[in-house]
C-alpha positions in Angstrom: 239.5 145.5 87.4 242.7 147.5 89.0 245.8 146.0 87.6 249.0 146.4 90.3 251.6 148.4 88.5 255.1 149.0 88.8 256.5 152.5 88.7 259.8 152.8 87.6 259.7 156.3 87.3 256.4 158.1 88.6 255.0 161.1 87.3 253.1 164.2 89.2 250.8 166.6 89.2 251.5 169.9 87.4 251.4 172.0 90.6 254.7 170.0 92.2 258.3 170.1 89.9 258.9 167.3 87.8 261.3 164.8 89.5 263.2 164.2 85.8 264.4 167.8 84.7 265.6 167.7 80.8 268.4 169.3 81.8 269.4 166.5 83.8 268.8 163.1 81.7 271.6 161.5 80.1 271.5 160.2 76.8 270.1 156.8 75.7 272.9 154.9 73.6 270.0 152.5 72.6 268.0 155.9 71.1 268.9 156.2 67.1 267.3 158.7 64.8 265.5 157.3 62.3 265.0 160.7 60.1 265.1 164.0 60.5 262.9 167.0 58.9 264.1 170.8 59.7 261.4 173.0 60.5 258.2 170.4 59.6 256.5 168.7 62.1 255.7 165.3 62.4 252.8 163.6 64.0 251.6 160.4 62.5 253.8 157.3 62.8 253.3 153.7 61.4 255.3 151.1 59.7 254.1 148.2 57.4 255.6 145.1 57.3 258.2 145.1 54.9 259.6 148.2 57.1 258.2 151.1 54.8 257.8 154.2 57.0 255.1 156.6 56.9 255.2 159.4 58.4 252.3 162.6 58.4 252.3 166.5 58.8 250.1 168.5 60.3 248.9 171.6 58.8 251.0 174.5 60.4 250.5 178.3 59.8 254.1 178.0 58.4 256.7 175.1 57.4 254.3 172.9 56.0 254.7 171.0 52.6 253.1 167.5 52.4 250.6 166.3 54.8 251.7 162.6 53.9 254.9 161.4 53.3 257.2 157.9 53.0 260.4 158.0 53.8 263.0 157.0 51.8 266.8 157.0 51.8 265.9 159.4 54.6 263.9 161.5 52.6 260.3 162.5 52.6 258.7 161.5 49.6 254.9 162.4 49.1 252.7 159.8 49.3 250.5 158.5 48.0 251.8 161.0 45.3 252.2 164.6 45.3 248.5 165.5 43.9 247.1 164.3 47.3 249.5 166.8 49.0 248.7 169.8 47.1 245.9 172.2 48.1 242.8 171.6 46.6 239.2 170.5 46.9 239.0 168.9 50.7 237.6 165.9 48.9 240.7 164.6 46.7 243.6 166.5 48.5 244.6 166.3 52.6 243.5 169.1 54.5 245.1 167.9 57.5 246.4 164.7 58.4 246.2 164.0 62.2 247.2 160.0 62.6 248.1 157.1 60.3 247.9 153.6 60.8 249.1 150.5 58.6 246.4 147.5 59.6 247.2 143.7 60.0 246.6 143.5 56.2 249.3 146.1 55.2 246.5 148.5 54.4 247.0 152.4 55.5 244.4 154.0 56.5 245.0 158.1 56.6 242.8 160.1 59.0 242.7 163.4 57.5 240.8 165.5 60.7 241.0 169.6 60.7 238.7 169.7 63.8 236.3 172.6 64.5 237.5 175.0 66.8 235.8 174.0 70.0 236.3 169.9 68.7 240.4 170.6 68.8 242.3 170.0 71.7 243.5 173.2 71.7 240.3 174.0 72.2 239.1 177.7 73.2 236.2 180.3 72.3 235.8 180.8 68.7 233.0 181.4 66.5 230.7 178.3 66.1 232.4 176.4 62.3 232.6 172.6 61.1 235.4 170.0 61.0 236.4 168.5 58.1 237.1 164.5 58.1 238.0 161.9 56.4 239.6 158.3 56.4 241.2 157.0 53.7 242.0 153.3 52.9 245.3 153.3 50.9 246.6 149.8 49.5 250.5 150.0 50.0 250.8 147.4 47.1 249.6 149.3 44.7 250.0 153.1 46.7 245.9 153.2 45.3 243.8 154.7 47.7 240.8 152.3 47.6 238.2 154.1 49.6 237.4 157.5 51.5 235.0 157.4 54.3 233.4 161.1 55.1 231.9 160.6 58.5 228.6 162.6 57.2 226.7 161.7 60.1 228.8 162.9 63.0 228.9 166.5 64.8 231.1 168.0 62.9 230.6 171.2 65.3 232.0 169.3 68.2 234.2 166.4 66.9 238.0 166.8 66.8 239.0 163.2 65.5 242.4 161.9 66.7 243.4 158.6 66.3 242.5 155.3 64.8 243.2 151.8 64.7 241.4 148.8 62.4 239.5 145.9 63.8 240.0 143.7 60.5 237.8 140.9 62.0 235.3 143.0 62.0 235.0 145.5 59.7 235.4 148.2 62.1 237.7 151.0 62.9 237.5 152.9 65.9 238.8 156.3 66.7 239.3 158.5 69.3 237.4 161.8 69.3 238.4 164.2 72.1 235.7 167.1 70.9 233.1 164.5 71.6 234.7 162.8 74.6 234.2 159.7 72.7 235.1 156.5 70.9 234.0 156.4 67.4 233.0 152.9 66.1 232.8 153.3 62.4 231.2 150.6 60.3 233.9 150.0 57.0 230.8 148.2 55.3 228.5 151.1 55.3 230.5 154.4 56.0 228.0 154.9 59.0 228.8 155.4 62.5 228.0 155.6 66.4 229.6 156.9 69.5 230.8 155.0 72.7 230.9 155.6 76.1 230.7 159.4 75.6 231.5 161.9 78.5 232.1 159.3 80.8 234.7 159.0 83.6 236.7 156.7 80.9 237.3 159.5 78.4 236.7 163.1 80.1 240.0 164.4 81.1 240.6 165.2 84.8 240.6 169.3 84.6 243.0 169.1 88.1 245.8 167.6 85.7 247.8 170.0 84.4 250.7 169.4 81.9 254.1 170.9 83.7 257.7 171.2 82.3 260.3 171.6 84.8 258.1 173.0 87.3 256.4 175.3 84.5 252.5 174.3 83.5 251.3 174.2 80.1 248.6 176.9 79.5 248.2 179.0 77.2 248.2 183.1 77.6 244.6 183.7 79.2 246.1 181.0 81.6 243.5 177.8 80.6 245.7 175.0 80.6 245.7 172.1 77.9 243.4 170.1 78.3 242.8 167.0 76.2 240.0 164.1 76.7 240.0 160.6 75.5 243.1 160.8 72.8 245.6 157.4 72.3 243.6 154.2 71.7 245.6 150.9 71.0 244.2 147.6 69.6 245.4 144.5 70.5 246.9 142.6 68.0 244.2 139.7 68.5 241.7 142.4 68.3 240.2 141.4 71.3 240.6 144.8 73.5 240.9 148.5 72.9 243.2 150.3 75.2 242.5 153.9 75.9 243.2 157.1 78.1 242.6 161.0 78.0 245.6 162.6 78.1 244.9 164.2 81.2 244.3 161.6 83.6 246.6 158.9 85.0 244.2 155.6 84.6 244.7 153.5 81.8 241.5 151.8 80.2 240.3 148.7 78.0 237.2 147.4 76.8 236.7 144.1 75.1 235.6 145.0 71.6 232.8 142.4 71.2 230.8 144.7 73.5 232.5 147.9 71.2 230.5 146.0 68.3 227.6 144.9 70.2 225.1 148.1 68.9 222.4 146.5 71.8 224.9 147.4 74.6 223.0 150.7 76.7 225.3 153.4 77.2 225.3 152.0 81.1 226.2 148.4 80.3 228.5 149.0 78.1 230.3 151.7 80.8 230.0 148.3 83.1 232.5 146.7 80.5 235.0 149.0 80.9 238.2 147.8 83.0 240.8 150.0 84.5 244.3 149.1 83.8 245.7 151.0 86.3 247.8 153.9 87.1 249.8 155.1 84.3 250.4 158.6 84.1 250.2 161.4 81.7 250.5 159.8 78.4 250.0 160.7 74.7 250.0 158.2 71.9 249.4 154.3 72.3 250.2 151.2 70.6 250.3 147.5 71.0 252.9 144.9 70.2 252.3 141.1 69.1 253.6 140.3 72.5 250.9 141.9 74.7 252.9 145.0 75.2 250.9 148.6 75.4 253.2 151.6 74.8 252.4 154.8 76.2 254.6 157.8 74.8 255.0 160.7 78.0 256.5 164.0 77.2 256.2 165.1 81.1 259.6 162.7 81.7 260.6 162.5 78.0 260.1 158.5 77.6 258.5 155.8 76.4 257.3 153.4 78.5 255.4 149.9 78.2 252.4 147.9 79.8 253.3 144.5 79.8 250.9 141.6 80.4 251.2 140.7 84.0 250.4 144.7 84.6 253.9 145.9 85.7 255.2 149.4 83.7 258.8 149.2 81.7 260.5 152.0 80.5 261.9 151.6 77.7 264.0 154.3 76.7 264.3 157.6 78.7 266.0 161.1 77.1 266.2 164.5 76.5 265.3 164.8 73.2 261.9 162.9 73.9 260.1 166.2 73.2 256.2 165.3 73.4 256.9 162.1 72.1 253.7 161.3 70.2 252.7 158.3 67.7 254.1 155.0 67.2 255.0 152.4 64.8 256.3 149.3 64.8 258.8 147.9 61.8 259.4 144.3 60.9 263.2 144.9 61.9 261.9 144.7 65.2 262.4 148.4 66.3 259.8 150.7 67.6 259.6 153.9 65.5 258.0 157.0 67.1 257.9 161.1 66.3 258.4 163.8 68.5 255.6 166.7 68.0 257.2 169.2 70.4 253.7 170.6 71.0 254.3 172.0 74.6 257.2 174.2 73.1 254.9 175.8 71.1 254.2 179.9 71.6 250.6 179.5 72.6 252.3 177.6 75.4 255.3 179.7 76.0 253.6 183.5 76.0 253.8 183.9 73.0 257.9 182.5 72.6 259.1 179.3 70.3 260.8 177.3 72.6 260.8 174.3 69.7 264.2 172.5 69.2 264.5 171.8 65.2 265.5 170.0 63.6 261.8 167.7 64.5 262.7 164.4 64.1 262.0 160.4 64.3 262.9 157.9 66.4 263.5 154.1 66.9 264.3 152.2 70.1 264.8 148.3 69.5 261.8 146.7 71.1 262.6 144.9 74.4 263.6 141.2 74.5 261.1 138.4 74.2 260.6 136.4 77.9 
């Protein structure tokens, strides 16, 4: 099913200029900064219900301190203490935490991913090495961790896990892998898992799409441009679909996840199941609202825009600093929180130059009005 959107501000292929230069957007009023951190990168977003904000860190070659943090009074505290964020044995200390996600139940759930080299999304020749994974299942009442699931029966050669969201219903959390150009259904009873609708047309990136900034494209020095497959997922809050994209491609997609937890489905039928959601545009991290609403987070015209339910596309706040906006949480105060990674300033993008803009930061944006 094609969904008619609305563009309020399209997008375009690498090889024309982007319509919205940086240079040129005006600041949003509505855009506050919800927390600043100097030379340390943020990636992972979420919010729990009583408004405590988590935030994650990748592991960086340099600037890199905790891989989990909360932040309070505007600071970042280590969570869920400071052992976790010290090095150590992969098994009781973060390696590298990629995404972050507090469930309907006020659980967070850590995915702690240091792909292998051909499973990142930086991708590139390298000598043939494992990932290392894990999710872990942290009760924000008690800051316990609960459980760690190790993924022991996935390629670890090939997978580059992403993102993840929890389908409390049923006792499954799914995740994006873009190594494996596939969705990962893992089973929370058992530990064990299975892939979905691998190297299809729904989660290989279109190669032909190439990332541009003001007119410049994103590749690295031997010219191969990033390239990323099936990456931000969003689950509705009535569990009912999962929302996907590559960032490479313009088409948004959902499937219904009682066919994501039917293990009968055929790879076929279940690629039958599949529904486009329409044009889109380049787009990073997703995430759904209780009102229906899918937000997409674009760095290629710095916003963050917003699927509603009769298929038309919002923006909802457009600016400058909107450098590769990335993950997203959403507060009880009714404000969308969401980091800024900066990735396509990065030297491997920029011959070799730091084009980054610190301090990285945090934002929020009120969430728009109730119809």
């Amino acid at each position: 099913m094609i969904r008619k959107t609305l563009f309020l501000l399209p997008l375009i292929h690498a090889f024309c200029i982007n319509i919205w230069a940086q240079e040129k957007l005006p600041l949003d009023p509505n855009l506050e900064i919800a927390a600043s951190f100097g030379p340390y990168r943020p990636i992972g977003v979420s919010v729990s219900s009583n408004n405590r904000l988590f935030v994650s860190f990748p592991k960086q070659k340099e600037d890199h301190q905790y891989g989990l943090t909360e932040i309070i009074n505007g600071r970042r505290v280590p969570y869920p203490n400071e052992d976790w964020n010290k090095q150590g044995d992969e098994k009781s200390h973060f390696v590298n935490v990629q995404d972050i996600f507090v469930d309907a139940q006020d659980y967070l759930w850590v995915l702690d991913s240091k792909p292998s080299s051909s499973g990142s999304i930086f991708g590139g020749p390298g000598k043939i090495d494992e990932g290392q994974f894990k999710l872990l299942k942290i009760n924000t009442r008690t800051n316990q961790v609960e459980r760690i699931y190790t993924f022991n029966d996935i390629d670890k050669e090939k997978s580059g896990l992403n993102d993840v969201r929890i389908d409390v219903p049923k006792n499954l959390a799914y995740l994006s892998d873009p190594g494996q150009a596939a969705i990962i259904i893992l089973d929370l009873r058992t530990g064990k898992t299975r892939k979905a609708l691998e190297n299809t047309s729904f989660t290989l990136a279109d190669p032909g799409l190439v990332l541009s900034y003001s007119g410049t494209s994103m590749r690295n020095t031997a010219g191969k441009p990033f390239l990323s497959n099936v990456n931000g997922i969003a689950l509705t809050h009535d569990f009912n679909y999962l929302y996907f994209k590559p960032i490479n491609k313009e088409y948004l997609y959902r499937i219904a996840t009682r066919h994501l937890a039917d293990s009968s489905l055929s790879s076929t039928v279940l690629q039958k199941k599949v529904e486009n959601m329409g044009k889109v545009g380049v787009t990073h991290g997703l995430l759904a609202d209780s009102q229906g609403n899918i937000y997409l987070t674009t760095s290629m015209d710095y916003s963050i825009k917003y699927l509603s339910s009769d298929g038309e596309i919002h923006t909802l706040t457009q600016d400058p600093r909107l450098l590769w906006p990335d993950s997203l949480g959403i507060g009880g105060d009714g404000y969308l929180y969401f980091s800024c990674a900066q990735l396509s300033r990065d030297p491997q993008w920029n011959n070799g130059i730091s084009k980054v803009e610190l301090p990285y930061r945090v934002f929020k944006v009120k969430l728009p009005q109730r119809k």
